[in-house]
Each structure stands twice: as C-alpha cells, then as structure tokens.
C-alpha positions in Angstrom: 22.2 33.5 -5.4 19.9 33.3 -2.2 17.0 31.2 -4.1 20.1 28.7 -5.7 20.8 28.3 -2.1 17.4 28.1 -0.9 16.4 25.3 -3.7 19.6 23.4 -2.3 18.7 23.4 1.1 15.3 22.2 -0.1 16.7 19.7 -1.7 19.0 18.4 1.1 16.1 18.6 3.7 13.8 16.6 1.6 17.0 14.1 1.0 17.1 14.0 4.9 13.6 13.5 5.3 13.3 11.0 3.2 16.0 9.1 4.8 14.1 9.3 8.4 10.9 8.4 7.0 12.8 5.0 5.3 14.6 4.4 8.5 11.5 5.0 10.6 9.5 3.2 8.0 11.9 -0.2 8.4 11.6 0.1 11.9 7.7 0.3 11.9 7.2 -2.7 9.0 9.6 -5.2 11.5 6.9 -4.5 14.3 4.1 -5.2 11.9 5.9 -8.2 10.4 6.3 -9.5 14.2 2.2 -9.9 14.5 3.0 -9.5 18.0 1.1 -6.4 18.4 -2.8 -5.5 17.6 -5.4 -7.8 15.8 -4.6 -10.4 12.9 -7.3 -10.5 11.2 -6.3 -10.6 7.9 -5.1 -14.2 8.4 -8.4 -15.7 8.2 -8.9 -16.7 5.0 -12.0 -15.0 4.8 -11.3 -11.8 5.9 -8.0 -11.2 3.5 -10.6 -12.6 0.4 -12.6 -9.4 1.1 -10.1 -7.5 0.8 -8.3 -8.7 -2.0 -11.8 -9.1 -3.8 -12.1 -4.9 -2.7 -8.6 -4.2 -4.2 -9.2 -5.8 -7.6 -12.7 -4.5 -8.0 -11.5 -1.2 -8.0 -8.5 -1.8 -10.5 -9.7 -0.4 -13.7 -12.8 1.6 -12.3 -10.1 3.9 -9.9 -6.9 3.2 -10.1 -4.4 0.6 -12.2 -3.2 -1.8 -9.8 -0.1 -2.9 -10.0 0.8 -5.3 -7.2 -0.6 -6.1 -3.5 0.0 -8.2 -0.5 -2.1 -8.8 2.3 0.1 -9.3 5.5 -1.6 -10.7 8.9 -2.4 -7.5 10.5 -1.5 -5.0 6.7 -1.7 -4.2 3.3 0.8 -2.8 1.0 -0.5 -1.7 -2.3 1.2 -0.2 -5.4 -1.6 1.5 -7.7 -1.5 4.4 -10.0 -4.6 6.7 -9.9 -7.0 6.6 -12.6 -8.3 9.7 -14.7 -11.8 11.1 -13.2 -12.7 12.3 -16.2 -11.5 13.5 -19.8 -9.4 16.2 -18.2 -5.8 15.2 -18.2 -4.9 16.6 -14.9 -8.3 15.2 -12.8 -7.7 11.9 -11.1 -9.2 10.2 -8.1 -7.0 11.4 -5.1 -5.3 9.1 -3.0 -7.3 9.8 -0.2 -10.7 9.6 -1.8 -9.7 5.9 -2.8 -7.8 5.1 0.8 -11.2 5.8 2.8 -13.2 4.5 0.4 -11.1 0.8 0.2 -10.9 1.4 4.0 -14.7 2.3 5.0 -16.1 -0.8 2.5 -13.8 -3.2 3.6 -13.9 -2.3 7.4 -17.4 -2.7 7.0 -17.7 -6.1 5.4 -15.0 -7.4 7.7 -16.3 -6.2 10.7 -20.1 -7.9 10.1 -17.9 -11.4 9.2 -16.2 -11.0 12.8 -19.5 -10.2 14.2 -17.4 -6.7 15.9 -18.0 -3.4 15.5 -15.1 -0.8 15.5 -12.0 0.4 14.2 -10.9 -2.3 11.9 -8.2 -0.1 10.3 -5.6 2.1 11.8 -6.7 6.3 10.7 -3.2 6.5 9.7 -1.5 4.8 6.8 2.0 5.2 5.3 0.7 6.5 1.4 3.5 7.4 -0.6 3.6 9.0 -4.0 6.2 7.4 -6.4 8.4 10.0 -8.2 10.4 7.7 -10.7 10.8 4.5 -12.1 13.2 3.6 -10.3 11.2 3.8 -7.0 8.6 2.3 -8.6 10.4 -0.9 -9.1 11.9 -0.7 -5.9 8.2 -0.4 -4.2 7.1 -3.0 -6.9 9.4 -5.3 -5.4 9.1 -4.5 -1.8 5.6 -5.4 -2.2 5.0 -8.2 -3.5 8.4 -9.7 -0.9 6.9 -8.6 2.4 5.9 -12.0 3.1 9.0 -13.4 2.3 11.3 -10.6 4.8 8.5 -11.7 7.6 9.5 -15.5 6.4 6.1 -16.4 5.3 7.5 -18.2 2.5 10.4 -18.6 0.5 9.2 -17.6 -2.8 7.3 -14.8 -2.9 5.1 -16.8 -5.9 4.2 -18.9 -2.7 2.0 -16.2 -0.9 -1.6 -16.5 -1.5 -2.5 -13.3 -1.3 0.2 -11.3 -3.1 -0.6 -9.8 -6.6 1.6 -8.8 -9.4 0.8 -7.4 -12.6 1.7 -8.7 -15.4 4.7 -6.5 -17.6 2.7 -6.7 -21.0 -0.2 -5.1 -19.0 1.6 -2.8 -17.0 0.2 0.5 -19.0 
C-alpha cells in the first residue's frame, strides 16, 4: 500500500512540475519573442545560415531532424537521437550533440561578427518527448514560433523554419 501511494505521489509531483516548467516556459519564450533583451544575432542572414547549415549537417550523421526554427536571438529544434552504434540502447546523448551544435556554431559565428565570447546562453530548455502526442504538440510549436512572435502569418513564410516531411519521418 505505501509504494501504490508513493508511485502516486510521484506521479502527481511530476504532473505539477511539469505544469510549472510549461508556465515558466511560456513566460520565458514571450521575453525571447520580445527581442528586447540580449543580442540578435541570429537575424543576420548570415549568421542564422550557419546555423541552419550546422543543424542539417548533422541530420542523419547524429540525430533525425524533424523540424527547426531559428528565432532572432533562439533556436528551437525537434530531433530524435541517432544510434551510436549497432547496440540498440547506445545513442548520442542529448548533451554530447547540444555542446557540440553549440561550440561549432558559436565558433563560426563569432569569427563572422569579428567577437569573441559567449555566443550562446550555458543553459538551454532540452526536453525529452515521452509520446506522440507531445511530439506533435512540440512539432507544431516549433515550426509556429515565428508566427506567435508575429513574424509572419503563415508559418511556410519563415525562412528559416524546417519541417520534415511525413513520408520521411522514420
């Protein structure tokens, strides 16, 4: 009786959790879609093509991409880890491909700016998805940042959003 009520507890506390960080979450992504605070880089043409060019290198090599969008000041990114090797339960780790993304990017941005620095923030909001139904909820939220920040219209209409195809999707 004690570990049935333990494992609903659990349950509730990740429930409540999970609400905070989605309230916290909105709260945070209606700063960032302000632009009114840090560097906007990413709206030079230039520097958001590095980036882009980054993410879709690594599609296929480390992870299956399955949408982007590159925002003026951040990135949201819906990819599924790749296998590392034969074994079924080895994949590249979200972190490994995070700072690896981040570090070659920051790099080739910062020489284009002529800067040196922190180009990205140490901290980023990764999320593992836990169903399908998330998944096309984050699949969705994705790729129509740019139209909640009223970018555009159509989310078709931002440049530098991606979405994979359905019929290549596995």
């Amino acid at each position: 009786m004690a570990f049935a009520l333990k494992e609903h507890n659990a349950s509730y506390h990740e429930l409540v959790k999970l609400n905070f960080e989605r309230v916290w979450f909105a709260k945070f992504e209606s700063i960032l879609d302000s632009t009114s605070f840090g560097p906007v880089w990413l709206r030079q043409q230039s520097i958001a093509a590095i980036v882009a060019e980054s993410i879709r290198y690594r599609d296929g090599r480390k992870f299956r991409l399955d949408a982007f969008t590159i925002m003026p000041n951040h990135v949201h990114l819906l990819i599924k880890p790749l296998q590392t090797s034969l074994d079924e339960l080895d994949y590249y780790s979200l972190a490994l491909i995070m700072q690896s993304l981040k570090g070659y990017t920051a790099y080739k941005c910062n020489k284009l700016l002529d800067r040196t620095g922190e180009f990205w923030a140490h901290e980023s909001y990764d999320h593992y998805v836990r169903s399908e139904q998330e998944w096309w909820r984050i699949r969705n939220y994705v790729v129509k940042n740019p139209v909640k920040a009223k970018y555009v219209e159509n989310w078709r209409d931002w440049k530098w959003n991606y979405l994979r195809s359905l019929k290549n999707a596995n």
